[in-house]
C-alpha positions in Angstrom: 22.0 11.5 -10.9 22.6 15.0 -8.4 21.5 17.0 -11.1 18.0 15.4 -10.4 17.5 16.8 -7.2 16.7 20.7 -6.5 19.1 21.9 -4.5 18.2 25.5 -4.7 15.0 24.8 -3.1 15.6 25.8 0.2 18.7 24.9 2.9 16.8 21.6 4.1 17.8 20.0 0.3 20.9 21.1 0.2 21.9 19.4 3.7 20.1 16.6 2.9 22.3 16.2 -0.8 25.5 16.6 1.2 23.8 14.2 3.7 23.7 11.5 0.6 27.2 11.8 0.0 29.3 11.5 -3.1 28.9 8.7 -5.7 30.1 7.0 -8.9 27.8 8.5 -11.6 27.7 5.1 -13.9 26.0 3.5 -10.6 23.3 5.3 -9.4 23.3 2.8 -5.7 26.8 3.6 -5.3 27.4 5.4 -2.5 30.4 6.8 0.2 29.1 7.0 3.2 30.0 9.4 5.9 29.4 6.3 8.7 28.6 2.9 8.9 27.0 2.7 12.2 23.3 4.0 13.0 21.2 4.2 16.4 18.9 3.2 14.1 18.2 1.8 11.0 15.1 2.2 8.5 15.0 -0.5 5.8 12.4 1.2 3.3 11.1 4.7 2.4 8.0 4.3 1.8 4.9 5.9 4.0 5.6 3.4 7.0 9.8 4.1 6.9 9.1 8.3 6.6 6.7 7.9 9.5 8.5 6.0 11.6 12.0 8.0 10.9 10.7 11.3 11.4 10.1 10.3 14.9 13.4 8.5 15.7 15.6 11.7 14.3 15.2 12.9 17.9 16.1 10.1 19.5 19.4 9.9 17.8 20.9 9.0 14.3 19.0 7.3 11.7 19.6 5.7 8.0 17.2 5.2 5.8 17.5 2.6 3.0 15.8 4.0 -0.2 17.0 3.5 -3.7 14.3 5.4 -5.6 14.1 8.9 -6.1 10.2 9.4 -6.3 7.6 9.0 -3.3 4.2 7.9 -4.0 0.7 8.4 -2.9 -0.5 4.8 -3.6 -4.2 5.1 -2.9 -4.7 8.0 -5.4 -4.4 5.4 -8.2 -7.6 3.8 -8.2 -8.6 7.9 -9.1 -6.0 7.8 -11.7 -8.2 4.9 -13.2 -10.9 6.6 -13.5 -9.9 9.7 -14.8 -10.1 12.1 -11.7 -6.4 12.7 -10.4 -3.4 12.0 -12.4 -0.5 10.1 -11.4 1.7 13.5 -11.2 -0.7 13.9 -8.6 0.6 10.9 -6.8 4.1 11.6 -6.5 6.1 13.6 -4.5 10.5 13.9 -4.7 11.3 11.2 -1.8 14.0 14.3 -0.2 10.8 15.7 0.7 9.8 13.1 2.7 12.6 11.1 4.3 13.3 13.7 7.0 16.3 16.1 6.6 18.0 15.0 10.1 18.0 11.5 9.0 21.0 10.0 6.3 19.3 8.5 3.3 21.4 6.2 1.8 20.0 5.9 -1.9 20.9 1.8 -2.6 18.9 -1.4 -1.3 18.8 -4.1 1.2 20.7 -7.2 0.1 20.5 -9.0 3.1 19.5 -9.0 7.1 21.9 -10.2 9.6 20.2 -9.5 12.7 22.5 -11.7 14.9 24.9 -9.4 14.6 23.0 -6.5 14.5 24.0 -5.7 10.5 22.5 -5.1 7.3 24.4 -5.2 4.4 23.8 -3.6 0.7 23.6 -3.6 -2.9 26.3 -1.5 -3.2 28.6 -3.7 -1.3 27.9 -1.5 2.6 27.9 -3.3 5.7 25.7 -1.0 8.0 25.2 -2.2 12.0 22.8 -0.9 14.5 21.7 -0.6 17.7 17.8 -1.0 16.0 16.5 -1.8 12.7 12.9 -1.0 11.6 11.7 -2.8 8.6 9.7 -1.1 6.4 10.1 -2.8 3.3 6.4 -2.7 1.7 5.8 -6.1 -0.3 6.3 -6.9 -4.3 3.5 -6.8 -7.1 3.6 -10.2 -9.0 2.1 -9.8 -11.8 3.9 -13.2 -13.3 2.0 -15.1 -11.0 -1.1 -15.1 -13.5 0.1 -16.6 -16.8 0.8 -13.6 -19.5 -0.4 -11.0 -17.7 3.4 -9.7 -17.3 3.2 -10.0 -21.2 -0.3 -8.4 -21.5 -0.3 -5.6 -18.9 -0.4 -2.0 -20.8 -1.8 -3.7 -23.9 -5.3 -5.2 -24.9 -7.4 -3.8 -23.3 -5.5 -5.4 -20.2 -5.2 -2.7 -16.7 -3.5 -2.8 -13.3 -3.8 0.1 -11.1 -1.3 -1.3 -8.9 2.0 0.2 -10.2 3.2 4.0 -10.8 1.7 4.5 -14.2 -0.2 1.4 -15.0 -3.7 3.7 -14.1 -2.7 5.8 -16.9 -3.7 3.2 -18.9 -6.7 2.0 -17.2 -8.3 5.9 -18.3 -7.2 5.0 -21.4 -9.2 2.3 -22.1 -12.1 3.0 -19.8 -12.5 6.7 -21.5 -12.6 4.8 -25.0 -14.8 2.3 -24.2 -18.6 2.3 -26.0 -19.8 -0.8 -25.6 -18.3 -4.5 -24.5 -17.6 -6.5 -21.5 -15.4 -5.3 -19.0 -13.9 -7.6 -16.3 -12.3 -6.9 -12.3 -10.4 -9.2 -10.4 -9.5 -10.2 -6.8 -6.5 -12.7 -6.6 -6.5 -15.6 -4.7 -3.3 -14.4 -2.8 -2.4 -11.5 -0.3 -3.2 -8.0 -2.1 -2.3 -4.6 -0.9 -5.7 -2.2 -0.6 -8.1 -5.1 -1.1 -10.7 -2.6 -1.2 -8.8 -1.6 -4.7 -10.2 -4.3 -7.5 -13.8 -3.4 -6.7 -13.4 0.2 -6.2 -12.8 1.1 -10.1 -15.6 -1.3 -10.9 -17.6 1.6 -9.6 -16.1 3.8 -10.9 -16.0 2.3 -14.5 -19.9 2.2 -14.4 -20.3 5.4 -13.1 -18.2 6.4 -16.0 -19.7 4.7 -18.7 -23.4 6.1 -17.2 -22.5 9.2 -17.8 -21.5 8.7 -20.9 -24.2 7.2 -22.1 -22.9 3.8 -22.7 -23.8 2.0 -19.6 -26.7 0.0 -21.7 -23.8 -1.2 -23.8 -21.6 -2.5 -21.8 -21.4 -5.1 -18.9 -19.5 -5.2 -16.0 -18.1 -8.3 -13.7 -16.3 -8.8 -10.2 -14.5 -11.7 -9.8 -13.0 -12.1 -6.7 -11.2 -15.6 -5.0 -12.9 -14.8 -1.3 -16.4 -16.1 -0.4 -17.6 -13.3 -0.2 -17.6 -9.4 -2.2 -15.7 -8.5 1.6 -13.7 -9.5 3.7 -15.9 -7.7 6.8 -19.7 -8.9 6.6 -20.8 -5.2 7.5 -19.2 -4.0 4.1 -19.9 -7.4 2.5 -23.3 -6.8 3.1 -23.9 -3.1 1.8 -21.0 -3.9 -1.0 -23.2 -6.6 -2.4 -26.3 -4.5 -2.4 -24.7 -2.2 -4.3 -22.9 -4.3 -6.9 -26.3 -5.3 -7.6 -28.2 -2.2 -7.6 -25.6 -1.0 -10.0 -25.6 -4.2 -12.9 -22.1 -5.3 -11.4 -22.4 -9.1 -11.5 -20.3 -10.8 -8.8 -18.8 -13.9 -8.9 -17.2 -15.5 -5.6 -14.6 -18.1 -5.0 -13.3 -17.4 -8.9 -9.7 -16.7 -9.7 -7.8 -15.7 -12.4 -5.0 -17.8 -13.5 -4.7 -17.1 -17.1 -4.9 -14.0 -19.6 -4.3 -13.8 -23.5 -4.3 -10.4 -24.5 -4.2 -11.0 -28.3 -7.5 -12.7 -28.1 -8.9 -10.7 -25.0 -9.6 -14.0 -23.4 -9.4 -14.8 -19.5 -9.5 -18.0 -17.6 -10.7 -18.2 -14.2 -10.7 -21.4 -12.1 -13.9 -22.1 -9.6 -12.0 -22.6 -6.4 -14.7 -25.0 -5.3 -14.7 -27.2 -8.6 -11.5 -26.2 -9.8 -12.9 -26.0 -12.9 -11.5 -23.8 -15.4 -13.8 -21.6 -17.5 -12.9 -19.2 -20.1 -14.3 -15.5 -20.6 -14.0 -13.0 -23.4 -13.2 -9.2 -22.9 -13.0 -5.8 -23.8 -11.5 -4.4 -21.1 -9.9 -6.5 -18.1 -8.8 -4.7 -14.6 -6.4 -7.5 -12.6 -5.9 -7.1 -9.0 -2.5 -8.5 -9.0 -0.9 -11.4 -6.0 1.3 -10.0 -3.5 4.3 -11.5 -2.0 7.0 -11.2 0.8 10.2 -9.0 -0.8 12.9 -12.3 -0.8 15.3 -10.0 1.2 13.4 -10.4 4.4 11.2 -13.7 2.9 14.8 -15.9 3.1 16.5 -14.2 6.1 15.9 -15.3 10.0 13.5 -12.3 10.2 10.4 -14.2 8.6 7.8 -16.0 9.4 6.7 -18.9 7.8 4.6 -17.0 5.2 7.6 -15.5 4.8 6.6 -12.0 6.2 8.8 -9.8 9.1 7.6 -12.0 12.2 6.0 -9.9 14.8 3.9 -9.7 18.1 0.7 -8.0 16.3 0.0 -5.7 19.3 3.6 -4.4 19.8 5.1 -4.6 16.4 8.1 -6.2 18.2 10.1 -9.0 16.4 9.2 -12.1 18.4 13.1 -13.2 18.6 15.1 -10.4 18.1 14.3 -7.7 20.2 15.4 -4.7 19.0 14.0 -4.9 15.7 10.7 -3.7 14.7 8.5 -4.0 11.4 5.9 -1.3 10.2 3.4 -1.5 6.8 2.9 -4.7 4.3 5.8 -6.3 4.8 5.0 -7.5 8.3 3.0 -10.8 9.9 0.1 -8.3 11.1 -2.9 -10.3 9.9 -4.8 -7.1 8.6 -5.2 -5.7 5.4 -2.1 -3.7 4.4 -3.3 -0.5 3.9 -2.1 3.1 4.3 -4.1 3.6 7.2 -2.8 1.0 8.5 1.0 2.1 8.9 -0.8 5.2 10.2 -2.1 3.2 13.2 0.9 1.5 13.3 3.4 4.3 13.4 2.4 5.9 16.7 2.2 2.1 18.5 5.5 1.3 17.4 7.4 4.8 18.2 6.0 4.4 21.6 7.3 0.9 22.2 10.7 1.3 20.4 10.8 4.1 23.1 10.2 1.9 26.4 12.6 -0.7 24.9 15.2 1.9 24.8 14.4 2.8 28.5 13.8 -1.1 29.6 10.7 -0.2 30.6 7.8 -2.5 29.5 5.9 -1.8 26.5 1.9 -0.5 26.8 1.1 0.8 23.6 -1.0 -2.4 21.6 -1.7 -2.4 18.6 -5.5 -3.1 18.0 -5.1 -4.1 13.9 -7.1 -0.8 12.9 -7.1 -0.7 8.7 -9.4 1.2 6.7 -10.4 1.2 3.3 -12.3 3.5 1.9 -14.7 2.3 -1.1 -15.3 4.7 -3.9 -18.9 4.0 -5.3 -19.5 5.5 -8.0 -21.8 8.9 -8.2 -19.1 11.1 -6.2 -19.9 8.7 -2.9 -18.2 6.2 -0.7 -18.4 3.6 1.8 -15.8 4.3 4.3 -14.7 0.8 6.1 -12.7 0.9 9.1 -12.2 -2.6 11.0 -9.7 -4.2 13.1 -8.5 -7.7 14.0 -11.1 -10.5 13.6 -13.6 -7.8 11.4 -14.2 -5.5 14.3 -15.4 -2.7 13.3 -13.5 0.7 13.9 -15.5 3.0 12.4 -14.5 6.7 13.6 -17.8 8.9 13.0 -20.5 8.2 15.0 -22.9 7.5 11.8 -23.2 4.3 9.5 -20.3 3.9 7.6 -21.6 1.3 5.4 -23.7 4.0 3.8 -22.2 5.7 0.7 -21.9 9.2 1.7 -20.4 12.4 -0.3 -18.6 13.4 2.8 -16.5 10.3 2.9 -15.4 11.0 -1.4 -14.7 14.5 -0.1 -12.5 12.7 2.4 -10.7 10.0 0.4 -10.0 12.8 -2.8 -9.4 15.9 -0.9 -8.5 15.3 2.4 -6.5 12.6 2.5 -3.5 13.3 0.4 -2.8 16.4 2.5 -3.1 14.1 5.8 -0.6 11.7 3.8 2.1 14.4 2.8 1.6 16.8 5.9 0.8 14.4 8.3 1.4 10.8 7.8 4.9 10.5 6.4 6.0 13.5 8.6 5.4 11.0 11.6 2.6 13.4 13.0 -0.6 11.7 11.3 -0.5 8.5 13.9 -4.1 7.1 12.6 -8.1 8.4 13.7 -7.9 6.6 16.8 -7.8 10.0 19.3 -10.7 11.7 16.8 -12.8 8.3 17.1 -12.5 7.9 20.5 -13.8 11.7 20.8 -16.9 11.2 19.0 -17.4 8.1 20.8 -17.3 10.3 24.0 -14.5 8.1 25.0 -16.4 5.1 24.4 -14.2 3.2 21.4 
């Protein structure tokens, strides 16, 4: 409703409520619009449609397509989990981040029509362009593993992924005193893929310091071949998994959980052998799909992702559209940082489009995931396409360090509020190349 946002803030709200329009209070997407036609168009308001809007507002006007009133910090949840931040700490009022020059138009995409340069809405709104930027994010699918929907919040069963699911991961964890306690990788796409082994190490720094840790065991099971995706990290990650008492189990997916028994089946993706386990406490890194607004319209790929050139972030038919974050063909990990990378390359080459001048800026598939350890450390990985590494200090990255935790639990939300979705936070590629004396 209005009455949810705080106009007497300061003048930048109060433009921006007028900006939204009136609507009919029994339908929260309803909206009347003051115009139907936008220089641009930002489907999403999430970190990569923020970023990518706050730029454009000078190049002329923009819509953003947001229905939700709250903005979150996603990669604070895994902290959440473990009892360090809360999820208040996560979220932000979204009128503080879409940018007060832009329109917000608080419904959803229903469908993409870029033949005729138009998207239409929930709310019955048929909006043209002269660009669209897709910035969509991707879907959590929990109901991909059978009864974990019905499980989730319950039984000992925790997700990070979702805006108050860590909540309940502390609440287990924080109770636990002895018992087995089981993390999972999917055997899908996953955004922050770094995320199901991260609490791990937390967890059993947790339960050392509260003198449990002799009681309890602790167990990765991931779908990949390896504990990584990048042998660097794999490397260093499985050394530590081990040093710690984390056993690892590779190529092992979960496909089943009942909560009332605290039993989970996991099927060897060599074998296919299925093989139950019990549990006390169970963290699932949930699949990840395409959204089936962009999955089912011209816009997608086979996979069913925004289909784009991975160095320019340019749709590879239609021209004047663009794609920023998870929802697009990038084959990287969908990460934070990387819509930060991406933001800068793809303002730069929506910019020479609009001049017809030829695009330079490429896109190099920097992501970064930052590994909290345990012990008030972490391993900070930063790689590219194909596993290059990326790393932006000139020391081993690999290396839990107390410098990088600083980082990832201090630092970074600022850079994420004040820089990122501001549009001025464009990724660590001028501070790496710096320290590299120009060399990376």
């Amino acid at each position: 409703m209005i009455s949810n946002f705080r106009c007497d803030q300061n003048v930048r709200h109060c433009i921006s409520m007028l900006k939204l329009g009136t609507r009919d209070l029994s339908n929260p997407l309803v909206l009347r619009r003051f115009a139907s036609h936008y220089k641009f168009v930002v489907a999403g308001g999430g970190s990569g449609g923020c970023a990518v809007a706050s730029n454009l507002v000078n190049h002329g006007s923009v819509a953003v397509i947001e229905p939700t009133l709250h903005h979150y910090y996603q990669p604070m949840w895994t902290l959440v989990g473990a009892g360090i931040k809360k999820t208040a700490d996560s979220r932000n009022d979204q009128i503080n981040c879409i940018p007060g020059q832009a329109t917000w138009l608080r419904t959803s995409v229903s469908s993409f029509n870029p033949d005729d340069n138009t998207v239409m809405t929930l709310d019955g709104g048929k909006i043209t362009y002269d660009y669209l930027v897709v910035a969509l994010g991707l879907e959590v699918r929990f109901d991909k593993i059978k009864g974990l929907k019905e499980s989730l919040g319950t039984n000992g069963v925790c997700s990070n992924y979702g805006p108050g699911n860590a909540d309940y991961t502390w609440e287990v964890l924080s109770s636990i005193k002895s018992g087995k306690l089981l993390f999972t990788f999917p055997n899908a796409p996953i955004k922050c893929a770094g995320a199901p082994q991260k609490i791990m190490y937390l967890a059993e720094s947790h339960l050392r310091k509260a003198g449990v840790r002799g009681s309890c065991t602790l167990d990765y099971h991931t779908a990949l071949p390896a504990i990584f995706g990048v042998p660097k990290y794999a490397e260093a990650l499985t050394k530590l998994a081990a040093d710690k008492g984390c056993g690892v189990h590779t190529k092992s997916n979960l496909v089943e959980i009942d909560g009332e028994n605290k039993t989970a089946v996991f099927q060897d993706l060599d074998s296919g052998e299925l093989n139950s386990e019990s549990f006390d406490m169970i963290h699932v890194g949930p699949p990840c799909a395409p959204l089936p607004v962009y999955a089912e319209s011209s816009l997608a790929d086979a996979g069913g992702w925004v289909d784009v050139d991975k160095h320019t972030l340019q749709h590879t038919k239609y021209k004047n559209v663009f794609s920023i974050g998870d929802c697009n063909s990038c084959p990287t990990g969908k990460t934070a940082a990387k819509v930060a990378a991406e933001s800068g390359i793809l303002y730069n080459n929506i910019k020479k489009v609009m001049a017809g001048k030829e695009m330079k800026k490429r896109y190099n598939g920097y992501t970064s995931c930052p590994l909290t350890v345990g012990d008030d450390k972490l391993v900070l990985a930063e790689f590219g396409y194909d596993g290059a590494i990326l790393e932006t200090f000139p020391f081993n990255q690999a290396k839990p360090r107390w410098i990088s935790y600083f980082m990832k639990k201090d630092i970074m939300p600022h850079l994420y509020w004040h820089g990122l979705v501001r549009g001025t936070w464009r990724g660590p590629g001028p501070v790496r190349k710096l320290l590299h004396l120009g060399r990376a």
